[in-house]
C-alpha positions, 0 to 999 in steps of 0.5 A: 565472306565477300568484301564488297559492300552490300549497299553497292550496286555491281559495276556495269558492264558494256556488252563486248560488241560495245567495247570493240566499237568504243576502241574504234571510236577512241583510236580514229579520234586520236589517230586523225587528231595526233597521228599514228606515231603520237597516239599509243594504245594506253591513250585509246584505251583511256580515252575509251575508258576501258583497259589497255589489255582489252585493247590486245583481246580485240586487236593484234597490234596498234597496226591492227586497230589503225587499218581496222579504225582508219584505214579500212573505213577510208578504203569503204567510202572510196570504194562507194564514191567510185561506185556512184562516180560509175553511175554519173553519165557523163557522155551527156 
């Protein structure tokens, strides 16, 4: 016999694409407020509210979500201002 309650409603799942960015929200959050070395993965994960072993299912290391959280979307935004600094004309 299933021991859960009758009355209680089934715990509410985030789909998985929801999770990964709920981690990436987390991680860039407390690595721009502590830094690399003062944010651990148990920390991400309670802030994201999910488990840490999630953390592992979507990310090969700590390393892994900091280029995936902070360093990949710097890399994008310069890469887009280099793009709109090419367009200025500046000979003008």
């Amino acid at each position: 016999m299933d021991r859960r309650s009758h009355d209680a409603p089934p715990a509410e799942r985030r789909p998985v694409p929801d999770r990964r960015d709920l981690l990436l929200n987390s991680a860039r959050e407390l690595f721009g407020r502590c830094g690399y070395s003062g944010t651990s993965t148990p920390a991400i994960a309670r802030h994201a509210g999910v488990s840490q072993s999630l953390v592992y299912r979507h990310f090969s290391s700590k390393g892994g979500l900091f280029v995936e959280s902070v360093f990949d979307p710097f890399l994008e935004l310069l890469d887009s201002f280099v793009e709109r600094w090419d367009l200025v004309d500046t000979t003008g």
